[in-house]
C-alpha positions as CSV (number, residue, x, y, z in Angstrom):
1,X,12.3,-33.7,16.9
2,X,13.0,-29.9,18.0
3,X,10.8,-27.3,17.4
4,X,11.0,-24.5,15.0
5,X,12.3,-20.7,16.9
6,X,9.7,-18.6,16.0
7,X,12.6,-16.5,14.5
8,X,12.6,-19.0,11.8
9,X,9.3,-19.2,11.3
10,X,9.0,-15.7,10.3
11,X,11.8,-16.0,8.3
12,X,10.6,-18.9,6.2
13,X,7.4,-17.2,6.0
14,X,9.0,-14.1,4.7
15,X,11.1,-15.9,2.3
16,X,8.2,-17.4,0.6
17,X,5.9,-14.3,0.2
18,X,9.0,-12.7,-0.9
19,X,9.4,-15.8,-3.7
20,X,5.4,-15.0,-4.1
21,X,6.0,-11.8,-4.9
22,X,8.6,-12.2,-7.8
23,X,6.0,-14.9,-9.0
24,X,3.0,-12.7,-9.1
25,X,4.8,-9.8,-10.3
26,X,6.3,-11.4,-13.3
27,X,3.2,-13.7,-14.5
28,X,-0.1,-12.2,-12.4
29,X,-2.2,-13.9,-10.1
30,X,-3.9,-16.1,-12.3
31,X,-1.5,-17.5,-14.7
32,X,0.9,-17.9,-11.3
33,X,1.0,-21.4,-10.0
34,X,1.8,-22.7,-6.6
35,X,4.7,-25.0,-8.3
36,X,6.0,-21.7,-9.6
37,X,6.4,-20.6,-5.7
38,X,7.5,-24.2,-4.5
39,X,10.6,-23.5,-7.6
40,X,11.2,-19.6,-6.9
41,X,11.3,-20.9,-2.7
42,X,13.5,-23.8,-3.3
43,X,11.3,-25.7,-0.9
44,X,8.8,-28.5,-1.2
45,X,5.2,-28.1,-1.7
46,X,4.5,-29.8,1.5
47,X,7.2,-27.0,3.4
48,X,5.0,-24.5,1.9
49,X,1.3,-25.2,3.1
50,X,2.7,-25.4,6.5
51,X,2.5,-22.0,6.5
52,X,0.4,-21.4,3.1
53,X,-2.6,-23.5,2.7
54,X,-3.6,-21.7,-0.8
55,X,-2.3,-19.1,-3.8
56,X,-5.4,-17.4,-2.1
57,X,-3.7,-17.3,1.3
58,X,0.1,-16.2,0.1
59,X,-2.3,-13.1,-1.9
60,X,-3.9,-12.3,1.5
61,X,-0.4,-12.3,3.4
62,X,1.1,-10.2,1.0
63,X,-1.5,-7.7,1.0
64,X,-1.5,-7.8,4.5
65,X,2.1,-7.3,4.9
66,X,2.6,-4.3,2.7
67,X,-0.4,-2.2,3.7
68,X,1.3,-2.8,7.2
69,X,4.5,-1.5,5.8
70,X,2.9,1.6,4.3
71,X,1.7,2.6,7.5
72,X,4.6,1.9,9.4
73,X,6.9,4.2,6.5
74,X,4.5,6.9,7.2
75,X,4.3,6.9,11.0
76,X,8.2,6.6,11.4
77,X,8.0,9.9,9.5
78,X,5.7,11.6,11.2
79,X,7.3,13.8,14.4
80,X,6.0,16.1,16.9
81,X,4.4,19.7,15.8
82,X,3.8,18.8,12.4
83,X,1.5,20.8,10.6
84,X,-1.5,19.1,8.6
85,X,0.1,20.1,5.8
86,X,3.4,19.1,6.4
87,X,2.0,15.4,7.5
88,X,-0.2,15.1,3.9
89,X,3.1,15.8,2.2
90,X,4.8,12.9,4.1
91,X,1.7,11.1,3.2
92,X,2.4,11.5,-0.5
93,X,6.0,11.3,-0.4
94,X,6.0,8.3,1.7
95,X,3.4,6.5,-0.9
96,X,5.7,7.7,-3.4
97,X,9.0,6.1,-1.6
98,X,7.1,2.6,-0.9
99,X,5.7,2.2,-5.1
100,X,9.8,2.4,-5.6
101,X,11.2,0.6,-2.8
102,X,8.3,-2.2,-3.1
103,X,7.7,-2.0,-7.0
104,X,6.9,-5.7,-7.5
105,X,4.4,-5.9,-4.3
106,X,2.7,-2.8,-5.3
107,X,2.6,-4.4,-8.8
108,X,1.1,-7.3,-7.6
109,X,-1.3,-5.4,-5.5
110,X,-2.4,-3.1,-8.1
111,X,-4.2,-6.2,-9.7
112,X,-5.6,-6.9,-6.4
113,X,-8.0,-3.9,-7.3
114,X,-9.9,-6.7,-9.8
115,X,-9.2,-10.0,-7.9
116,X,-11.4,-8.6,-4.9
117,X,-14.0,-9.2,-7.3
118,X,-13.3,-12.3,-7.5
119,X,-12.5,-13.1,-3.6
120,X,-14.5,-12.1,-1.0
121,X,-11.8,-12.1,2.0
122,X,-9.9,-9.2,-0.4
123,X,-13.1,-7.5,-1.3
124,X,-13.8,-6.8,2.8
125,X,-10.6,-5.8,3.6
126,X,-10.4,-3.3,0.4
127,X,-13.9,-1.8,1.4
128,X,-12.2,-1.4,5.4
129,X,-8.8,0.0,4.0
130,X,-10.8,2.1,1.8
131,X,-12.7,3.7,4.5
132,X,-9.8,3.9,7.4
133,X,-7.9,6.1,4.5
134,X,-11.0,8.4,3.6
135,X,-11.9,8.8,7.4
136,X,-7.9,9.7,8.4
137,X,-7.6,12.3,5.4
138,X,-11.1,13.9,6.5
139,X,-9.8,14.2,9.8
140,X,-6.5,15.7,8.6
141,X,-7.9,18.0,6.2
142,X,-10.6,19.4,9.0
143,X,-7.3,19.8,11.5
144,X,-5.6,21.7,8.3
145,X,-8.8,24.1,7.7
146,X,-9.0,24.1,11.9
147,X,-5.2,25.6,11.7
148,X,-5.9,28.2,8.8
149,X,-4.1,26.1,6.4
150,X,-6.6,24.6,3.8
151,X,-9.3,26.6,2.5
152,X,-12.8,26.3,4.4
153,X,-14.8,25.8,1.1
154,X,-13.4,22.2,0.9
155,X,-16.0,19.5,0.9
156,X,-13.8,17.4,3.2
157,X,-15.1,13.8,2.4
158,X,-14.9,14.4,-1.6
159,X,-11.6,15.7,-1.0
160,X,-10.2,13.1,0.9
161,X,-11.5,10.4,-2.4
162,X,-10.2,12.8,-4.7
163,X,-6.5,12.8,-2.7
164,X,-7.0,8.6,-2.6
165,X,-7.9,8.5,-6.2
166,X,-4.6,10.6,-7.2
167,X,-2.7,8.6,-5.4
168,X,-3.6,5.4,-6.7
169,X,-3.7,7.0,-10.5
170,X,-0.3,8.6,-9.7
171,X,1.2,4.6,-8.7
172,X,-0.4,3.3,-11.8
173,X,1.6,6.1,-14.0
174,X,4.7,5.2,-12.2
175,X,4.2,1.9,-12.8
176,X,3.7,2.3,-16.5
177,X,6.4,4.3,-17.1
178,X,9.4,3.6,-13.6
179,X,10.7,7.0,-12.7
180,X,8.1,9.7,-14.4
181,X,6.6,11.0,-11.3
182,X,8.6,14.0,-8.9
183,X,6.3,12.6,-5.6
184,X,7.9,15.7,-4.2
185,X,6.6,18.1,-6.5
186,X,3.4,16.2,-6.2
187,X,2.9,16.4,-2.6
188,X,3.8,20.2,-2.6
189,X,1.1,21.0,-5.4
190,X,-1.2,18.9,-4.0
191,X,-1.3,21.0,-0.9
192,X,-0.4,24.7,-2.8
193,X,-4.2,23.7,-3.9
194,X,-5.5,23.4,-0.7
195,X,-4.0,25.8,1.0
196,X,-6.1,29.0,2.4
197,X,-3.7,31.2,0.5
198,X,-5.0,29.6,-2.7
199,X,-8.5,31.6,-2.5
């Protein structure tokens, strides 16, 4: 019997998250079934645990795979000599770009906010994410009030949740109503407020 090409693992693996997705987004993670992915895949319920043992394990992958895809969307942005804050408006903008572009995994992830109450493996890698983000806007708003940019009265730390807590309020908003956020305008009043000019 030959082997499966890597190449087509991944691409069976990516064609049932993406069936995951459509499943969670329409129905949520609780009322979703893994019958309702083995009809949205086309495949068998056998084809998918080989490569999903669990509704628990396709949640994990998806989270996985988007964060992943955030971060890669901002770094391909990012280019030499930017200021800091010229790389917190790509920040915004790129968060902004991804809740369009990926509306039903950012849907789906949104609830993920009250399922890692509810499983541990989530809850971990929310508390991790939460503090890489925190620590990487600290560091970029002390390079912006290094520079002369931002104002040196910001608490840096408090700043950085405030900026996490917008933009997570900001993708709720969207979500509720597709199309009512400018991320643009966002990004540029975001940092018109912290700029040094500002005082």
């Amino acid at each position: 019997m030959p082997k499966t090409s890597a190449a087509a693992k991944e691409a069976r693996r990516t064609q049932i998250l993406d069936a995951a997705v459509r499943c969670f987004a329409r129905t949520g993670y609780y009322a979703t079934t893994i019958e309702d992915v083995v009809r949205e895949t086309g495949l068998s319920r056998g084809a998918l645990y080989l490569y999903f043992p669990s509704k628990e394990a396709l949640y994990l992958a998806i989270s996985e795979r988007w964060n992943c895809g955030m971060e890669a969307a901002i770094k391909a942005r990012l280019t030499p000599g930017l200021t800091p804050a010229a790389i917190l408006r790509v920040i915004i903008e790129v968060n902004g770009e991804q809740v369009k572009t990926e509306a039903d995994a950012c849907r789906v992830l949104m609830e993920g906010w009250n399922l890692s109450h509810h499983i541990p493996v989530l809850a971990e890698r929310a508390r991790q994410r939460q503090a890489h983000s925190v620590s990487a806007l600290s560091q970029l708003l002390q390079a912006g009030i290094a520079a002369g940019e931002f104002r040196v009265d910001i608490e840096v730390e408090a700043q950085a949740r405030i900026l996490m807590a917008t933009l997570h309020g900001l993708m709720v908003q969207w979500h509720r109503q597709p199309g009512s956020i400018d991320w643009h305008s966002i990004a540029e009043e975001v940092v018109r407020g912290l700029r040094a000019d500002a005082l």
